[in-house]
C-alpha positions as YAML, in Angstrom:
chain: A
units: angstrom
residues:
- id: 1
  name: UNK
  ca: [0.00, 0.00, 0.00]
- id: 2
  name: UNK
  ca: [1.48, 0.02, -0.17]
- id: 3
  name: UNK
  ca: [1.79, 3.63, 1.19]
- id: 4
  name: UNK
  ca: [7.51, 4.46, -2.09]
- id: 5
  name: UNK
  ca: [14.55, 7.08, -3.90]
- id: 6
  name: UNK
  ca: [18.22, 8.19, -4.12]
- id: 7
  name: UNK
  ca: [20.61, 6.36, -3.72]
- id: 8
  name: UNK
  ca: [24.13, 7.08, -2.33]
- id: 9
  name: UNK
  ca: [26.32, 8.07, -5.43]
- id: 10
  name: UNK
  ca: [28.73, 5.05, -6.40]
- id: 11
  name: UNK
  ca: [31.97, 6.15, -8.19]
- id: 12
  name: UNK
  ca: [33.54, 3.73, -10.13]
- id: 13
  name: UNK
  ca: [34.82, 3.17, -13.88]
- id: 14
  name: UNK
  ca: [33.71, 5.14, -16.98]
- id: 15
  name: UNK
  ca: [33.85, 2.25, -19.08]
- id: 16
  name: UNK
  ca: [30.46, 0.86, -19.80]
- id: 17
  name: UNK
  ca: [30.08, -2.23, -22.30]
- id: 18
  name: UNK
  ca: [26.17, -2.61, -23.46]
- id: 19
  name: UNK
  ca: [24.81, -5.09, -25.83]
- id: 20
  name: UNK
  ca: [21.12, -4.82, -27.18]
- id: 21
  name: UNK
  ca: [20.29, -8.09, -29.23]
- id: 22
  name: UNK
  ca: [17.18, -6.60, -31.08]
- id: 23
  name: UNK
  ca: [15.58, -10.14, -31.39]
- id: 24
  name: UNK
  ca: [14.80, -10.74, -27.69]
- id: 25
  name: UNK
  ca: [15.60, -7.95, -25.80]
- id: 26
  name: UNK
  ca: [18.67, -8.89, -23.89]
- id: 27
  name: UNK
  ca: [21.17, -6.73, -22.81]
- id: 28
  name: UNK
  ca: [24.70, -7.92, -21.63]
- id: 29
  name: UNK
  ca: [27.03, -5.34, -19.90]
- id: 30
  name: UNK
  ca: [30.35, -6.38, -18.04]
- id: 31
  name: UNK
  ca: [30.84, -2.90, -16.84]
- id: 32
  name: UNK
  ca: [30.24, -1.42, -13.51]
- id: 33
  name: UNK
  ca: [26.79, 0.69, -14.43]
- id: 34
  name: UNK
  ca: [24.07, -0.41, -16.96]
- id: 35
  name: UNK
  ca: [20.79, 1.32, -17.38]
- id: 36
  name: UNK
  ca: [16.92, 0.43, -18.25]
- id: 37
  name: UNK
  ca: [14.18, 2.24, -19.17]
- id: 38
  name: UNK
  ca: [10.96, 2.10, -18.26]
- id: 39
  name: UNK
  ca: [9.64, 3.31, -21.78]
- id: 40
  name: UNK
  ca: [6.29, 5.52, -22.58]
- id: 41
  name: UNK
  ca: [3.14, 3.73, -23.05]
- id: 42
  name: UNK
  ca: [4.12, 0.59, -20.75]
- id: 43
  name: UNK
  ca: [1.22, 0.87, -18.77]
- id: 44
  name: UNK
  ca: [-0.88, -0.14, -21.60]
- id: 45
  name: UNK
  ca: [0.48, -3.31, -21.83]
- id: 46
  name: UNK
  ca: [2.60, -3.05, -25.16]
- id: 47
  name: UNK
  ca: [5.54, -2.43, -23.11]
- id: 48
  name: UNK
  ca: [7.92, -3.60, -20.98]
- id: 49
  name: UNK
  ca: [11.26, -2.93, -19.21]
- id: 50
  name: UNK
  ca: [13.96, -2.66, -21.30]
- id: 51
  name: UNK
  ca: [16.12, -4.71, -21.42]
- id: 52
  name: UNK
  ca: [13.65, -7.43, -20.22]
- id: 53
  name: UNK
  ca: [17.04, -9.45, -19.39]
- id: 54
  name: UNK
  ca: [19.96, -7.44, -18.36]
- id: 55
  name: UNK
  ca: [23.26, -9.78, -17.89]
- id: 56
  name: UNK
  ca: [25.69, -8.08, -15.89]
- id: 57
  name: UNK
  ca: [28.59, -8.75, -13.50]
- id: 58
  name: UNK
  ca: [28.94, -8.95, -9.59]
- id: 59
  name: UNK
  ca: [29.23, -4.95, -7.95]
- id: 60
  name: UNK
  ca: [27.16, -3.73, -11.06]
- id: 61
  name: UNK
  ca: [24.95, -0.78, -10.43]
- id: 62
  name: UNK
  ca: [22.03, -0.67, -12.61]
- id: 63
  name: UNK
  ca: [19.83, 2.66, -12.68]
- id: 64
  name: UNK
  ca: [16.34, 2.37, -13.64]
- id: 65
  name: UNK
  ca: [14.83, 5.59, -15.33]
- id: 66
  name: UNK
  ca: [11.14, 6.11, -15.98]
- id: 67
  name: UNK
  ca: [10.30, 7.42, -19.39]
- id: 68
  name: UNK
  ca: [6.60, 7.16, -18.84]
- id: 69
  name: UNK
  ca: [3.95, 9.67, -17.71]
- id: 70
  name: UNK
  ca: [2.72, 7.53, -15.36]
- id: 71
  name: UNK
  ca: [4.19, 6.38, -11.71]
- id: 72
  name: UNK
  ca: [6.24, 2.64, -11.73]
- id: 73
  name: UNK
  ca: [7.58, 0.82, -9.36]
- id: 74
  name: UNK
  ca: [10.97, -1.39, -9.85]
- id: 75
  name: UNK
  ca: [10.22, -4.20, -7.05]
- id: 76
  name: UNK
  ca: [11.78, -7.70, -6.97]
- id: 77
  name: UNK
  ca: [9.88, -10.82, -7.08]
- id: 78
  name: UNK
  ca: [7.44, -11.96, -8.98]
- id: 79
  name: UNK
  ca: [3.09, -10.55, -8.81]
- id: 80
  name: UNK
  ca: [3.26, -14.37, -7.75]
- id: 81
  name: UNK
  ca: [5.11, -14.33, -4.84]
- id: 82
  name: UNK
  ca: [3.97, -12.42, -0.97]
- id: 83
  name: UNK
  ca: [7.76, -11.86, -0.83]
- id: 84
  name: UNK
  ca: [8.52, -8.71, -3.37]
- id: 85
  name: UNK
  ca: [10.43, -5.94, -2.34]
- id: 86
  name: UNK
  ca: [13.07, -7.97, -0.18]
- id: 87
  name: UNK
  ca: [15.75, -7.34, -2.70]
- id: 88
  name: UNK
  ca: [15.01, -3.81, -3.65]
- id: 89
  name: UNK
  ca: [12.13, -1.33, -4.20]
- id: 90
  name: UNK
  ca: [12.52, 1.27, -5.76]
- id: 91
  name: UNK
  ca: [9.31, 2.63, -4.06]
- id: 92
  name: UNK
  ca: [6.65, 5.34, -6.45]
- id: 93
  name: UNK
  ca: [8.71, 6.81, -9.44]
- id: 94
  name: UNK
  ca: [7.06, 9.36, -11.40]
- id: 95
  name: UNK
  ca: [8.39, 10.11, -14.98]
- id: 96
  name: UNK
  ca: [11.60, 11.47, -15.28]
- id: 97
  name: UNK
  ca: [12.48, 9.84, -12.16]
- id: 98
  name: UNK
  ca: [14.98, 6.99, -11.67]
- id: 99
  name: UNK
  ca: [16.46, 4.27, -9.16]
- id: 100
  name: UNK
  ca: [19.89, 2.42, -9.00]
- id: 101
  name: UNK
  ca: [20.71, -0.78, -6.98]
- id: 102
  name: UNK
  ca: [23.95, -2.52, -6.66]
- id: 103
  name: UNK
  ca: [24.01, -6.07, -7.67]
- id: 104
  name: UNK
  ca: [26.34, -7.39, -4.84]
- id: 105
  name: UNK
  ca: [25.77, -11.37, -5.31]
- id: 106
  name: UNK
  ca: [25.44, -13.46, -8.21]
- id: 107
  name: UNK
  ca: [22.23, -15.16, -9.66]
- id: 108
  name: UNK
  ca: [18.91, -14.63, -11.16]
- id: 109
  name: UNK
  ca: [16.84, -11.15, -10.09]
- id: 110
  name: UNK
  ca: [13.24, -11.25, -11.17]
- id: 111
  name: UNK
  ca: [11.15, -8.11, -10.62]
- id: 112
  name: UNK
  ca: [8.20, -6.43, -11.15]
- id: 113
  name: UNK
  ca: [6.36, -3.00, -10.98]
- id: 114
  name: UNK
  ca: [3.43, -3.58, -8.39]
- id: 115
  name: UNK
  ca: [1.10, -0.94, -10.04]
- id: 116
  name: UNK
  ca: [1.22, -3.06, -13.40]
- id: 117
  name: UNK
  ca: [2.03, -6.76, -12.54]
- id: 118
  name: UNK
  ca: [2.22, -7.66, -16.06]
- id: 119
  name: UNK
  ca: [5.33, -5.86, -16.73]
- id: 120
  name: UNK
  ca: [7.95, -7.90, -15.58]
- id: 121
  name: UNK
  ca: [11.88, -8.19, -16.28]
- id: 122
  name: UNK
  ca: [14.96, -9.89, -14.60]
- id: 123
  name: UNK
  ca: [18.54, -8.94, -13.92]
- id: 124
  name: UNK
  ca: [21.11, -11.85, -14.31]
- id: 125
  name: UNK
  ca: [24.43, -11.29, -12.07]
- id: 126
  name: UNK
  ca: [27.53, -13.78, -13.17]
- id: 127
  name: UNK
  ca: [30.61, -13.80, -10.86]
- id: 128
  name: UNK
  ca: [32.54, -11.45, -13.08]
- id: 129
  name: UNK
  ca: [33.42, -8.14, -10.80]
- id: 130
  name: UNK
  ca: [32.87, -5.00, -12.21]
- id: 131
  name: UNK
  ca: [35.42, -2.41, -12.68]
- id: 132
  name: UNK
  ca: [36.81, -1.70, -9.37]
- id: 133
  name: UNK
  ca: [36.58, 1.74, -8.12]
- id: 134
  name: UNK
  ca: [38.47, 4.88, -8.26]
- id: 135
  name: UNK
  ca: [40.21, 5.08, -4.91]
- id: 136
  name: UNK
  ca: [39.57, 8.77, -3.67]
- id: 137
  name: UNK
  ca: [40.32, 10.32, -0.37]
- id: 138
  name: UNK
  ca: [38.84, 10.31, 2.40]
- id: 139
  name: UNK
  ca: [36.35, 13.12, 3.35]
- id: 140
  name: UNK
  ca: [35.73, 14.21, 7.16]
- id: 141
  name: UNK
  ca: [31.98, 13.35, 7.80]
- id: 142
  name: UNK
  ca: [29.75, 16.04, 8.63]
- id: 143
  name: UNK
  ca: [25.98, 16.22, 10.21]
- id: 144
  name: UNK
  ca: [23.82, 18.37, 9.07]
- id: 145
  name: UNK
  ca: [20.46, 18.92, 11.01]
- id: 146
  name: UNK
  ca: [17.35, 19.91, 8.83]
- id: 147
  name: UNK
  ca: [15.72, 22.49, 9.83]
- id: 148
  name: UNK
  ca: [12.81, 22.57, 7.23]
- id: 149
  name: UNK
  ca: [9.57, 23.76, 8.94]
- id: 150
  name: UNK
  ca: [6.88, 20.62, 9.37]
- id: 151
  name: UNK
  ca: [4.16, 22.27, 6.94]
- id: 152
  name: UNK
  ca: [1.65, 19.26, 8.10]
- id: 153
  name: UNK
  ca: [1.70, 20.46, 11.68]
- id: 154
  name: UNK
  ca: [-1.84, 22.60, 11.90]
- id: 155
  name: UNK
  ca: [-3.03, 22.24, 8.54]
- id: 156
  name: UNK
  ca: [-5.81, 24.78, 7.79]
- id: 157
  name: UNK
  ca: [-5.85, 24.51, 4.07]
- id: 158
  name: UNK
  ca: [-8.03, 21.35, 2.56]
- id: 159
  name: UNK
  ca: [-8.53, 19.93, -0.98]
- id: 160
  name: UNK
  ca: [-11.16, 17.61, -1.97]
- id: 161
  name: UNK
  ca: [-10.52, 14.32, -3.68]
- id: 162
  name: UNK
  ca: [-13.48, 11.86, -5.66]
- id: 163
  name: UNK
  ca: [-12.60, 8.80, -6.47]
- id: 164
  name: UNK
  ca: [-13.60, 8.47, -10.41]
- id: 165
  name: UNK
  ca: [-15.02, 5.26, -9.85]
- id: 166
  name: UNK
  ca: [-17.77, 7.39, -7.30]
- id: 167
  name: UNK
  ca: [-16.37, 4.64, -4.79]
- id: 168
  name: UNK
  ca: [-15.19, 7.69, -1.71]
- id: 169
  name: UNK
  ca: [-14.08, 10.78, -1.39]
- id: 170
  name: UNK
  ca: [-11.47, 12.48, 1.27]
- id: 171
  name: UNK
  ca: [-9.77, 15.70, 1.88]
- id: 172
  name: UNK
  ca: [-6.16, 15.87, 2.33]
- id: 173
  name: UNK
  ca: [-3.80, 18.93, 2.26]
- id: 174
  name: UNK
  ca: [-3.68, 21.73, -0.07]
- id: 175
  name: UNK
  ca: [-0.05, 22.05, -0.51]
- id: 176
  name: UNK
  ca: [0.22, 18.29, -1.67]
- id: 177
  name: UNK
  ca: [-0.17, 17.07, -5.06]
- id: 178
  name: UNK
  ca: [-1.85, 13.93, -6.57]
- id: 179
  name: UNK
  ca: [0.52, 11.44, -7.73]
- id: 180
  name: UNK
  ca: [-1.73, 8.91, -8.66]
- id: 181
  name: UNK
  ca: [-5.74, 9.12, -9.15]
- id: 182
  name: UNK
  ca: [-6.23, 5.16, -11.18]
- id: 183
  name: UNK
  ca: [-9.34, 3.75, -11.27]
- id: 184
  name: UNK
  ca: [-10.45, -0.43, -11.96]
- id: 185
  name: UNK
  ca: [-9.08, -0.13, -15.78]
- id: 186
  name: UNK
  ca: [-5.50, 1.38, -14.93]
- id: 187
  name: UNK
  ca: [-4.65, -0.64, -12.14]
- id: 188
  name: UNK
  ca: [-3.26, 1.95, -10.15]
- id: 189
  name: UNK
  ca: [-4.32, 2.88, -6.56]
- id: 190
  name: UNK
  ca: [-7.28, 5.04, -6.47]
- id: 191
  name: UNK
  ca: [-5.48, 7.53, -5.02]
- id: 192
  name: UNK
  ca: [-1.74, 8.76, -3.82]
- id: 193
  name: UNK
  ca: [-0.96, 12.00, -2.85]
- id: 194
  name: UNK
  ca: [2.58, 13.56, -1.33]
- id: 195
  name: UNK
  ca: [4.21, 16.51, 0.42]
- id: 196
  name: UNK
  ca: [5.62, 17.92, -2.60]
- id: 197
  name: UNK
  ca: [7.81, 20.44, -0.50]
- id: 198
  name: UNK
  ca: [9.09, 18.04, 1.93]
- id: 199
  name: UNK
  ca: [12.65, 18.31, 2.94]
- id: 200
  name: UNK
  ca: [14.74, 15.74, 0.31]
- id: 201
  name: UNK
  ca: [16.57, 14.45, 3.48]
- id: 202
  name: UNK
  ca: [13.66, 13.35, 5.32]
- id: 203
  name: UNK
  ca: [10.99, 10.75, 4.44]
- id: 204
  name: UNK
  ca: [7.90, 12.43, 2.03]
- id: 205
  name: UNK
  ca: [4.43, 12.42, 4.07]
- id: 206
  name: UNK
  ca: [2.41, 10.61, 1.94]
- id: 207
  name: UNK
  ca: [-1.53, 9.39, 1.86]
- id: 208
  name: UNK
  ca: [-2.54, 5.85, 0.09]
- id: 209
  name: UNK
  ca: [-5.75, 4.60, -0.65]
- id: 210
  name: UNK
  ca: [-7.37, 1.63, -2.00]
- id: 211
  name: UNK
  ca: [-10.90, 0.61, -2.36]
- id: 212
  name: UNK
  ca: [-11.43, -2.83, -4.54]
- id: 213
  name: UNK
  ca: [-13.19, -6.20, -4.13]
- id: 214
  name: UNK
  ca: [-12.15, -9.24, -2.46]
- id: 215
  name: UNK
  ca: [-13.11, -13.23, -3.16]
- id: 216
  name: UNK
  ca: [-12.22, -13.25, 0.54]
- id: 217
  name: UNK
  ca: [-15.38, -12.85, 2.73]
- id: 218
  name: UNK
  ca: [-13.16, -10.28, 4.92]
- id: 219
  name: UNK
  ca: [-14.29, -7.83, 7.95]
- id: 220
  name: UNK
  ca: [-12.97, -5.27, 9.03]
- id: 221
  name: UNK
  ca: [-10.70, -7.31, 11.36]
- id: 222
  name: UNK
  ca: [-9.77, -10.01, 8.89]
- id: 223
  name: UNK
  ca: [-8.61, -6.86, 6.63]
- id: 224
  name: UNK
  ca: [-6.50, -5.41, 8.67]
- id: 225
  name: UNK
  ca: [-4.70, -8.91, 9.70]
- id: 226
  name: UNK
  ca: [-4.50, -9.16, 5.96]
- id: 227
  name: UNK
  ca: [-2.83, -6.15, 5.77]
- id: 228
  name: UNK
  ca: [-0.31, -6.64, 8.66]
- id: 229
  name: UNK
  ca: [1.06, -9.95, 7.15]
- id: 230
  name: UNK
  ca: [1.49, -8.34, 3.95]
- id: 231
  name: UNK
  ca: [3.42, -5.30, 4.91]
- id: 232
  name: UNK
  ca: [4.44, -5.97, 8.38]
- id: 233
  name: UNK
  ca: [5.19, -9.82, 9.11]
- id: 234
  name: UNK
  ca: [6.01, -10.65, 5.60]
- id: 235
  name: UNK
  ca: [7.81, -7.60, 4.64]
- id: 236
  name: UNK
  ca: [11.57, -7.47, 5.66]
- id: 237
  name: UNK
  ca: [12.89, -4.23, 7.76]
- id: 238
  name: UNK
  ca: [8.83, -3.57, 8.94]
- id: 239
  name: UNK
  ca: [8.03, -3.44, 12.75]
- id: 240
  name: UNK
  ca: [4.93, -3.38, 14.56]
- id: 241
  name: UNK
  ca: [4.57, -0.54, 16.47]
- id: 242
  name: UNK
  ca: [0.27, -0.31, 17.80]
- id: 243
  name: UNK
  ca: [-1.03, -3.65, 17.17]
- id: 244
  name: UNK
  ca: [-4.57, -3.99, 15.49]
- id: 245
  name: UNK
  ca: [-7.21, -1.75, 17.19]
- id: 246
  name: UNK
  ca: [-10.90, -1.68, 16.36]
- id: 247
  name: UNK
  ca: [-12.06, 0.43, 18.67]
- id: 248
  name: UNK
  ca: [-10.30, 3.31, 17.96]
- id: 249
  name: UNK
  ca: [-11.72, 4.73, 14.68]
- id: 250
  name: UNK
  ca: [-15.64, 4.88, 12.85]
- id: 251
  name: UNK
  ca: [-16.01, 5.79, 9.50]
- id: 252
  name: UNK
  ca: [-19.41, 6.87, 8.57]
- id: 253
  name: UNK
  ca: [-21.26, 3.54, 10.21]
- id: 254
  name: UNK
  ca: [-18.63, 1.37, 9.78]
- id: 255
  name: UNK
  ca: [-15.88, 0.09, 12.61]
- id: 256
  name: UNK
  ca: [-12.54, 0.48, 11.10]
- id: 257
  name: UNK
  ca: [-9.47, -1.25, 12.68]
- id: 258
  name: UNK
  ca: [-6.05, 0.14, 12.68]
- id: 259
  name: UNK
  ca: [-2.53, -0.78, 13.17]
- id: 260
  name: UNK
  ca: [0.66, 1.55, 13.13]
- id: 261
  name: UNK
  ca: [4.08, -0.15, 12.11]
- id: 262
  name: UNK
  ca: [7.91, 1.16, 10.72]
- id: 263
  name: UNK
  ca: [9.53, 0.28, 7.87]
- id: 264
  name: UNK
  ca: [12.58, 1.10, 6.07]
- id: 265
  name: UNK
  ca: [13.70, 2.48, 2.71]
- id: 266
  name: UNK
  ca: [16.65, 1.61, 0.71]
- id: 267
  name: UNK
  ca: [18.31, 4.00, 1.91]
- id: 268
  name: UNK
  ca: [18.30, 3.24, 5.28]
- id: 269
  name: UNK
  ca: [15.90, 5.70, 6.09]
- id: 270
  name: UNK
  ca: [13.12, 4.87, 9.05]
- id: 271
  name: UNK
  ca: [9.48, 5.97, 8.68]
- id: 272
  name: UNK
  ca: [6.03, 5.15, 10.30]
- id: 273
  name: UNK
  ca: [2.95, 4.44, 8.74]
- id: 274
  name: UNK
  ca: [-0.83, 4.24, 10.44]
- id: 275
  name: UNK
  ca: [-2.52, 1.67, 8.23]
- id: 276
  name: UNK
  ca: [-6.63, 2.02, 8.22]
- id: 277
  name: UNK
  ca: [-9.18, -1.30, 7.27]
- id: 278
  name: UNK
  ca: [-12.45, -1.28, 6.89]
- id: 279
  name: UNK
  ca: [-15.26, -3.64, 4.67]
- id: 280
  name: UNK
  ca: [-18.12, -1.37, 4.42]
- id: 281
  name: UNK
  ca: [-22.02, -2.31, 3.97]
- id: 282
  name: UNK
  ca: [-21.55, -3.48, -0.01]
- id: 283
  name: UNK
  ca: [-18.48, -5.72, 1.10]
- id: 284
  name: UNK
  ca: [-15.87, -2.82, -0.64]
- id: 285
  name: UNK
  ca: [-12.64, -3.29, 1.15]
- id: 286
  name: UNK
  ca: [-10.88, 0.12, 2.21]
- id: 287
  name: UNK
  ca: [-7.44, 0.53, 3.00]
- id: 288
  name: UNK
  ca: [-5.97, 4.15, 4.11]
- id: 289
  name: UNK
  ca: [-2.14, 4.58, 4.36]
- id: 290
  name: UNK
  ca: [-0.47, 7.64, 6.11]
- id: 291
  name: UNK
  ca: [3.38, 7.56, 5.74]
- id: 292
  name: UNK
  ca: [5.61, 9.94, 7.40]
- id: 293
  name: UNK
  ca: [9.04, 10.72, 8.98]
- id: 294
  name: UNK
  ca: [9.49, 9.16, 12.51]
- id: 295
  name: UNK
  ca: [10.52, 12.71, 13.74]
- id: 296
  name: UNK
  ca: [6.85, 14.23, 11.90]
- id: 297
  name: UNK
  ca: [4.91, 11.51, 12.72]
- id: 298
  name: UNK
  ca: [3.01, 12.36, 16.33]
- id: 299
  name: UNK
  ca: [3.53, 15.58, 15.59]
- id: 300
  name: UNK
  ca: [1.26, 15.16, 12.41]
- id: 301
  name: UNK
  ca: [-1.51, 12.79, 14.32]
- id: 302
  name: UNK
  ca: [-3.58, 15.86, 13.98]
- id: 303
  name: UNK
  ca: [-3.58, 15.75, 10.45]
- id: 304
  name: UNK
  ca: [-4.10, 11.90, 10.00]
- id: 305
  name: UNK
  ca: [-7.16, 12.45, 11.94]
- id: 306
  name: UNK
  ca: [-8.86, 14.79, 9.92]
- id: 307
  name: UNK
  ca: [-8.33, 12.94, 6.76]
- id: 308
  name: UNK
  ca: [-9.51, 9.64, 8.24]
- id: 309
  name: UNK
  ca: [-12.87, 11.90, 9.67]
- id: 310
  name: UNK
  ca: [-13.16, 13.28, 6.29]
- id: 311
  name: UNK
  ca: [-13.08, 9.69, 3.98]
- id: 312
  name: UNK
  ca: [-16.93, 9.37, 3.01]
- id: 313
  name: UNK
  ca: [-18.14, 6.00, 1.41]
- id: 314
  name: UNK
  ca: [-20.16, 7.07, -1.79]
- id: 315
  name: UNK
  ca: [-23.48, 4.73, -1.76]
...
């Protein structure tokens, strides 16, 4: 929900060695960076990653860039699996955005991106090192404290959202922007929306939801034990911080159950996230993410409460 990327710059050799066979989309480097692209128009099925097979060598870093207009994620595993995202994640990337990993191990790397299932590729790692890198000096580490005003502390401003699919609406922000508004034909998440002006060196506030249909005959309970072993128990680096609570929160008639929980970026950075369930009256389950900073987080409680009093199930 999963309520989401820079990654440490590597320096290492210039020379890069890539080979595109045209036939089937395989591309072989033996050099210490390789790139693929996540071209326009993939989310209409025509596309995929390309390469769809990228052979490299062991200490490779390969940088993803989205060419796209809409949002992709570069997550490995397989739509199969309950395990993606152990590897890497490259979290939301909106166009013009990209994502490097280093391959540190050998083998076979499948992944996926989680708003489009369907597009699928896989990164193939032989024992051959990369290039190694350009020994440089040593810098003396510095710490540098951010001092970027919390603009979601005593939010007065409010923007409506409907869901196209006439499904809910909620308020959020006005100083965020929409990253994603998807509906049952895109298969995107109804709705994502960010702190556009957050500080670069702390974790983006960001608001998740999704409304769909379930074979599962869930509750509201069953949904949000769904939802911990997804993201929590199954999902490595995640913590449970409040277990599942539903008493704590009512939207419109319905009980909704809650859970908060930590996770962690690949970048090592920490961040907390207040998960909402809820199966209302025509069995439509909701799930309502809040991410934010572990520093921001309490401090924007006030916030997460009014958009949680503000969702409204459209009968």
């Amino acid at each position: 929900m999963n309520i989401r990327n820079i990654l440490p710059f590597v320096f290492a050799s210039a020379t890069v060695l890539v080979l595109f066979l045209s036939t089937n989309l395989i591309g072989v480097s033996g050099a210490s960076t390789a790139e693929v692209k996540i071209p326009q128009g993939v989310n209409e099925g025509g596309n995929h990653f390309e390469p769809e097979t990228l052979k490299v060598g062991k200490g490779t870093t390969v940088k993803w860039t989205n060419e796209d207009d809409s949002i992709h994620t570069v997550t490995s595993g397989t739509p199969e699996t309950n395990t993606w995202g152990t590897k890497f994640d490259s979290g939301y990337l909106r166009g013009g955005k990209t994502y490097e990993h280093v391959f540190k191990s050998t083998g076979t790397f499948n992944y996926f991106c989680t708003l489009h299932p369907y597009t699928t590729a896989k990164v193939v790692v032989s024992s051959k090192e990369s290039n190694p890198p350009i020994e440089t000096a040593e810098k003396e580490s510095t710490v540098t404290v951010d001092t970027t005003p919390n603009t979601n502390i005593n939010v007065s401003n409010w923007s409506n959202f409907n869901d196209s699919d006439n499904r809910f609406s909620i308020q959020y922000p006005s100083h965020w922007s929409i990253m994603q508004s998807g509906n049952r034909f895109t298969e995107e998440l109804p709705l994502v929306a960010v702190d556009a002006n957050a500080s670069a060196s702390k974790i983006q506030s960001q608001l998740s939801v999704n409304a769909f249909k379930s074979n599962q005959n869930f509750d509201s309970n069953d949904l949000a034990k769904f939802a911990y072993n997804q993201l929590v128990k199954q999902s490595t680096g995640s913590k449970l911080v409040e277990p599942i609570d539903c008493n704590k929160y009512t939207i419109g008639n319905e009980k909704a159950c809650s859970l908060v929980y930590s996770g962690e970026d690949k970048e090592g950075k920490r961040y907390g996230i207040l998960e909402i369930a809820f199966v209302d009256d025509n069995e439509l389950n909701h799930l309502i993410s809040y991410r934010a900073d572990p520093l921001n987080f309490d401090k924007e409680m006030a916030t997460m409460e009014h958009i949680i009093q503000s969702y409204k199930i459209n009968e």
